[in-house]
Structures are given as C-alpha cells and as structure tokens.
C-alpha positions in Angstrom: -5.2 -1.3 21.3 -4.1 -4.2 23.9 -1.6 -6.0 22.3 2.0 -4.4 22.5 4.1 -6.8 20.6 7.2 -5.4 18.9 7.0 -4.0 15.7 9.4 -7.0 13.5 7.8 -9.4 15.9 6.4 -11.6 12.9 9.0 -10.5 10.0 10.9 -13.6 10.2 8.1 -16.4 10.2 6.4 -17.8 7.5 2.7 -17.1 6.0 0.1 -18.2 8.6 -3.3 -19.0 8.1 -6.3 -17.0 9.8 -9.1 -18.5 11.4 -12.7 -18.2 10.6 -13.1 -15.7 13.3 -10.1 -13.4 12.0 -11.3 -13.4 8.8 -14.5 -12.5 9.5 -13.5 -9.4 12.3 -11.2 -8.2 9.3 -14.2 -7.9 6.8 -17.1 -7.4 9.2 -15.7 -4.7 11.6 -17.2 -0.9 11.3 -14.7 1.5 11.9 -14.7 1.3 15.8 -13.9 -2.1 15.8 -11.1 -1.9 13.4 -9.0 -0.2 16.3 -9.1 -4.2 17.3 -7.5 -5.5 14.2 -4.2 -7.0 14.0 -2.5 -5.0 11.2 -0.5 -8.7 10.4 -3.5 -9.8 10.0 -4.7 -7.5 8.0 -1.8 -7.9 5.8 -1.8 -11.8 5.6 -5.5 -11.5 4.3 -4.1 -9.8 1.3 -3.2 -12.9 0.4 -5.9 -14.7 1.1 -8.3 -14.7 -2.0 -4.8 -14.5 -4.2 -4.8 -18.2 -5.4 -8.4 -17.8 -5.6 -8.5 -14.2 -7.1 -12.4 -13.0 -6.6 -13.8 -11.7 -9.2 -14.7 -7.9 -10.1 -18.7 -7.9 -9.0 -17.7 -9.6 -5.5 -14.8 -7.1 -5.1 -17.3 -4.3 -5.8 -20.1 -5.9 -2.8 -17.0 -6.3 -0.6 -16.3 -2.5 -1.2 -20.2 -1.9 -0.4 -19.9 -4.1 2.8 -16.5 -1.8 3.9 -16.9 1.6 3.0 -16.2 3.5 6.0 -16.4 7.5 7.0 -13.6 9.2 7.7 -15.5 12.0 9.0 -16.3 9.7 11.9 -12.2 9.7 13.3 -11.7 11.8 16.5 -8.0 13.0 15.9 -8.2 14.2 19.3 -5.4 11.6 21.5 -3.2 10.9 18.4 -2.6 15.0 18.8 -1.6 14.5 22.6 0.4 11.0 21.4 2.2 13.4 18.6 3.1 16.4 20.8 3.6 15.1 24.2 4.6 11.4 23.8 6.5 10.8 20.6 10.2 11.7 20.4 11.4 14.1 17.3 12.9 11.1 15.8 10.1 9.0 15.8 7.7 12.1 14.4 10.1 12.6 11.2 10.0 8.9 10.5 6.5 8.8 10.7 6.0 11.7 8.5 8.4 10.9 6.0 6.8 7.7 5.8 3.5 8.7 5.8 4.2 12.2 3.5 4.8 9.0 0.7 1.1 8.1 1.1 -0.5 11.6 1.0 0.8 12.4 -2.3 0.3 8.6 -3.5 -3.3 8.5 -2.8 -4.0 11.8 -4.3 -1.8 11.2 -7.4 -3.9 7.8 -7.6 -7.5 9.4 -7.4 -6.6 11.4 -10.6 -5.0 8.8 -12.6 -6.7 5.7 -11.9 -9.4 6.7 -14.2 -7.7 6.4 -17.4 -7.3 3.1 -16.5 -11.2 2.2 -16.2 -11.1 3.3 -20.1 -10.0 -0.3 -21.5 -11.4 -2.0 -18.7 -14.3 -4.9 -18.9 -17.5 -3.2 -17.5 -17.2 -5.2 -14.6 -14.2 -4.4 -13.8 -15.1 -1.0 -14.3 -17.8 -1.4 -11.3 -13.9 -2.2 -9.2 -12.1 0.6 -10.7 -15.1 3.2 -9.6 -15.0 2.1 -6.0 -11.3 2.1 -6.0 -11.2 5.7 -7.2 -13.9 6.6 -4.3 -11.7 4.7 -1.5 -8.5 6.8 -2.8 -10.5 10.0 -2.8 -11.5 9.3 0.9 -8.0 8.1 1.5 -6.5 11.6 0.7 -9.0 12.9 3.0 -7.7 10.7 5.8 -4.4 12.4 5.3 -5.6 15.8 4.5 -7.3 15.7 8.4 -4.0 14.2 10.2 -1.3 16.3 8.1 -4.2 19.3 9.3 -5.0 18.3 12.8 -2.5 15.8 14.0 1.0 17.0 12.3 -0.2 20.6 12.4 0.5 21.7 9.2 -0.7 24.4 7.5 -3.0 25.0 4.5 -6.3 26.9 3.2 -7.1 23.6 0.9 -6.1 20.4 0.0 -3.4 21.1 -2.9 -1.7 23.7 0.1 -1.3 20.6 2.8 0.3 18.4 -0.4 2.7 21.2 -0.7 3.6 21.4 3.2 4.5 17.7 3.2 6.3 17.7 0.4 9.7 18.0 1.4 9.4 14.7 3.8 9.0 12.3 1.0 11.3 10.3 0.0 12.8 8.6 -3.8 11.5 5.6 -2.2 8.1 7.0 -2.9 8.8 9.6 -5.7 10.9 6.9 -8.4 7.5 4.5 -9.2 5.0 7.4 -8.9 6.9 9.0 -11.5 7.3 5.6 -13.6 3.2 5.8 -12.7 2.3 9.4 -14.0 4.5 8.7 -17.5 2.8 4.9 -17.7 -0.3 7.0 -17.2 0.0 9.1 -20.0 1.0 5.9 -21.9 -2.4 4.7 -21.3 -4.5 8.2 -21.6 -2.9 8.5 -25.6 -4.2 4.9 -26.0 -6.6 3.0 -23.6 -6.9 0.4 -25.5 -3.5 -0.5 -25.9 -2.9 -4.2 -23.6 0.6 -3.7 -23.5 0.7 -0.1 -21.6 -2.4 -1.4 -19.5 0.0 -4.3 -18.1 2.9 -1.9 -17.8 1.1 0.3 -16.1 -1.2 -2.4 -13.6 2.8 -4.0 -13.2 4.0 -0.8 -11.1 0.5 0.5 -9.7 -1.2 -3.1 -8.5 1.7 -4.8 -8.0 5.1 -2.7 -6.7 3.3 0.0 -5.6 0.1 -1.0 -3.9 1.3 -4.6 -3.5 4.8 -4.5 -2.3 5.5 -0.4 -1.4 2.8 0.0 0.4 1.7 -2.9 2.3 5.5 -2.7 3.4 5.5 0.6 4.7 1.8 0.4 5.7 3.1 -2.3 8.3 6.5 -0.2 9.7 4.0 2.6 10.8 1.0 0.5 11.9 2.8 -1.5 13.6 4.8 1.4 15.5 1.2 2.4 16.9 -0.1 -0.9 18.1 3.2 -1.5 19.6 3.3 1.8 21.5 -0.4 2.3 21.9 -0.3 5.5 20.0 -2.4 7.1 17.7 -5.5 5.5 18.0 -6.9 7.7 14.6 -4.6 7.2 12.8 -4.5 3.4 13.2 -7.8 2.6 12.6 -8.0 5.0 9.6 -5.3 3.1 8.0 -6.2 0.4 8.8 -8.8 0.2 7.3 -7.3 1.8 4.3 -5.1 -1.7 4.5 -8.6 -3.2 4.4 -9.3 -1.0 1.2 -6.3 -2.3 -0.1 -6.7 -6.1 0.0 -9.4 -5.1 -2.7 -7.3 -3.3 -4.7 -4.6 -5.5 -4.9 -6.7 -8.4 -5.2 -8.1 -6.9 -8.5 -4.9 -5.7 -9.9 -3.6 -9.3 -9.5 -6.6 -10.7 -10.9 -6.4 -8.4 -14.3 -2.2 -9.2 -14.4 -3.2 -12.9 -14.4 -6.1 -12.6 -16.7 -3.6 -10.6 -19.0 -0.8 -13.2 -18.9 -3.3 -16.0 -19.3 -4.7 -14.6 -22.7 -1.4 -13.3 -23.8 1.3 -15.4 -22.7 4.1 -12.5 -24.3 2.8 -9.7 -21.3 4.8 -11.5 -18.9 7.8 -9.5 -20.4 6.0 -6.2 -19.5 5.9 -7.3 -16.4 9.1 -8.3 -16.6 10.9 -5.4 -17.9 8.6 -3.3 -15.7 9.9 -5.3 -12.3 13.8 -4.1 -13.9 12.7 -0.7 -14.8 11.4 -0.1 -10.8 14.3 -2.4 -9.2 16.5 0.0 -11.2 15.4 3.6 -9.8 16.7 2.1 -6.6 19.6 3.6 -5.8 21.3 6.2 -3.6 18.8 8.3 -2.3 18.9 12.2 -1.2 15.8 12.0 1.2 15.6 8.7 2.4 13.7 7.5 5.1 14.9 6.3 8.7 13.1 3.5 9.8 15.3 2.6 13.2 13.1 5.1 15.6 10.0 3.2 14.7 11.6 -0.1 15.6 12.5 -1.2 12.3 15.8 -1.0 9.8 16.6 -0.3 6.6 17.5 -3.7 5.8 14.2 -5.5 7.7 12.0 -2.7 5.3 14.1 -4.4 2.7 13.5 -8.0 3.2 9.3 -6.9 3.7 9.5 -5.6 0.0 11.1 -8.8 -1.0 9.0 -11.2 0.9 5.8 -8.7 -0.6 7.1 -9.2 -4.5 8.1 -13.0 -3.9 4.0 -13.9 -2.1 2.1 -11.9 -5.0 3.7 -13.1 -8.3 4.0 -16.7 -6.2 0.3 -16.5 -5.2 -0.8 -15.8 -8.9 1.3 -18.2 -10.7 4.0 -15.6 -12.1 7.5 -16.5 -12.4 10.3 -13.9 -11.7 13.0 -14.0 -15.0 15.9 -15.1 -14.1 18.2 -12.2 -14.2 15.4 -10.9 -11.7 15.4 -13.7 -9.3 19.5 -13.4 -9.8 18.9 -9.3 -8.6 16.7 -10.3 -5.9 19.1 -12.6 -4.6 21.4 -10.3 -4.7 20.9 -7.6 -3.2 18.1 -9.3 -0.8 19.5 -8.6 3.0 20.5 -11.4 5.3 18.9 -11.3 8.9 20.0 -12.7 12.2 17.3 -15.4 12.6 15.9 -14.8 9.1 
C-alpha cells in the first residue's frame, strides 16, 4: 500500500469516471494484486454497470473470473499492526465496525437461499455464487476475529458470540427487518411483493448503502495508515464481491418495478421502515479515531442511497426526499 491519502480525502467530490486501466486492475487482479487497489475505486465501480445493469449469466462469469481463496491471506503483519501500532481507540472502532460484518455475512449465507426460491433460473446461477462468496466472507472474519483480534472460540458460531457485544443498532435494526422479511419470503416464495421488500433492505440499504459506507471508513483507515495488509486485500476484494451483488439486486428491483409499476411502494415504505429504526443508539459506533465522524458516515449513506436509486431510474417519494433533506448533515466544503 503506497498511497497514504487521508481517509474523507474524496467524500466531498463528485462521481468520477475510471479509466480503462482501473477498471481492468479492479476486475483482473488475483488476490496479491488487490493489495494495489484503490478502495474508491473500488467503490465508484459499483456504479459502474448500474445504468447498464449486466445481466445474471455475465454476473455469474464475472464471479468465475474473481473468486479468490481466503486460505491464501497471511494474517501475520496485520497482528503486529493490531497489537503494536494501533491505539485502543482505533482497535474498538475497528472492531465495532467490523463485528457488524461478521454477523452480517453469516446471517446472509443462511438466508439468501430462500430468496433463490422465486428466482428466474438465471438468476438463480447469481444467487448460488453470492451464497458461496458470503460463506467465504464469514471465513474471512472467522480467521481475523481468530488470528488478528485474538478472540476466542472452538468453532465458528463461538467467535460470532465473542464479537457480539461490539456491534452496533446501526448494524442489528436492518438485519432484524432482514431475518422477519426472510421469513416473509420462506412462508411464500412466490409472493413478488415480500421478494421486493425483502431485495429493498438486503440489495439496496444493506449491501448497497450500509455496507459500501462502512466498507470505505475501515478500508480506507488501512490504506491511509499502511496497516493491515490482510485485512485490506481480503475486504477488498469482498468490495469486489459486492459490486456483483449489488449490481444484481439493482437489476431484479428494476426489473420488478418495470413489470409492476405499484412495487415502487414496497420500496417505498421499506426505505421509511429502515430510515425509521434510526434512532438513539445504546452501542453506537465511534468513527473519529479512524479519521472519520459521525456526521461524514452520515452524508456516505446519503450519497450511497441517492447514486443507486438515481443510477436505476428510482425516484425517492417525496416525504422521503423531504426526510433525507432533513436530517442529511451539512459539511464544511460539502
């Protein structure tokens, strides 16, 4: 990692367009050279294919092309970085932070096939290779909760327990929403309606906005401090894992509203329902040692929501877009 620019460097300018060359380091790269990748750029090819959502059989070769093995990490310096270099603050942001994606890939690898149900069969071919990128995601955390963090456990379900008490509402509201929108889906499969509800909160708020929010806080952190080599190209290219997943989420939330004009009130009502578990929050995270502040987090998961339902033609309703502005957080120099 040779760049050390600071972590909000890019929060405040606009979307920026990759080059040739970017784009093909970001999908080419095995896992050694994904220590090289910009995590903003990363991010910004998210958006990419969005106006131009690929469709389920070329998400499914791109998963082919970028499967990586997470056996193949050496956790080795990011345990020197997290003992000897990084302050306490910094390690109980990181983990608080990061505790919200070891339980949310885990809770995602059991879930997400209830989904695949009432799926096309080639979106089906997707939904499989999602599932197996999750499963190997959880492993990613299982070996740096085990051999970076230190904590304890005999198997995987032990670790979940250990990290438990770091995560945060920010996390634990829309995973909730998830597992009961889950159930929704498990009693009928079939049912459009619950599917939308359901692909509102997973593909769009949590893997969409959530995550490639606070995917960038703690990526960024590392780059900028040359830390944790492991862990940034595991989740890095876990971002890269993502930029399919989010793709094809978008892509079956515009199909839906295309065929059935009415969904966009699920995804309406689901946007309130989320927006609405935000609150006061007993375990919240502290964003400030790793660079970042509450209200610069904030303005990521607005600028997130904004770009995806822009990008796919979805219009917020305007009691949202009324919230939104709001409550949305006014930078110096934003």
């Amino acid at each position: 990692m040779t760049e050390r620019k600071s972590p909000t460097a890019v929060l405040h300018e606009g979307p920026r367009a990759l080059t040739d060359e970017q784009v093909r380091e970001i999908e080419e790269s095995d896992l050694k050279g994904v220590l090289d990748v910009d995590i903003d750029d990363v991010i910004e090819y998210v958006h990419k294919d969005l106006k131009t959502l690929p469709d389920f059989t070329m998400l499914y070769r791109k998963y082919l092309e970028q499967r990586w093995n997470v056996y193949e990490l050496d956790f080795t310096q990011d345990k020197i970085d997290w003992t000897e270099k990084m302050t306490e603050d910094e390690r109980q942001s990181f983990i608080a932070i990061a505790s919200g994606f070891h339980h949310g890939e885990r809770q995602v690898e059991i879930e997400l096939p209830v989904f695949m149900i009432g799926a096309s069969e080639e979106e089906k071919l997707h939904i499989a290779a999602q599932i197996e990128d999750e499963a190997r995601h959880t492993v990613f955390f299982d070996r740096f909760y085990r051999e970076v963090v230190g904590l304890p456990g005999e198997d995987i379900m032990d670790v979940l327990g250990a990290s438990f008490p770091w995560v945060s509402e920010t996390f634990l509201g829309p995973f909730g929403l998830l597992a009961y929108q889950a159930d929704e889906v498990r009693r009928n499969p079939y049912d459009e309606r619950a599917r939308v509800r359901y692909g509102t909160n997973y593909f769009l708020w949590i893997e969409g906005v959530l995550a490639l929010s606070v995917m960038k806080v703690t990526l960024s952190y590392a780059r900028w401090r040359g830390f944790l080599p492991a862990y940034y190209t595991g989740f890095t290219a876990t971002c890269r894992d993502e930029s399919r997943h989010v793709q094809g989420g978008m892509r079956y939330l515009q199909d839906a509203v295309r065929k059935d004009p009415t969904m966009i009130n699920e995804i309406h009502d689901t946007l309130r329902t989320i927006l609405s578990l935000s609150g006061v929050y007993s375990r919240e995270i502290y964003y400030e040692p790793l660079g970042w502040t509450q209200d610069e987090v904030r303005m990521l998961f607005f600028q997130q929501l904004r770009r995806k339902l822009g990008d796919v033609g979805i219009d917020l309703a305007p009691d949202l877009e009324e919230l939104l502005q709001r409550v949305q957080p006014v930078l110096a120099g934003g």
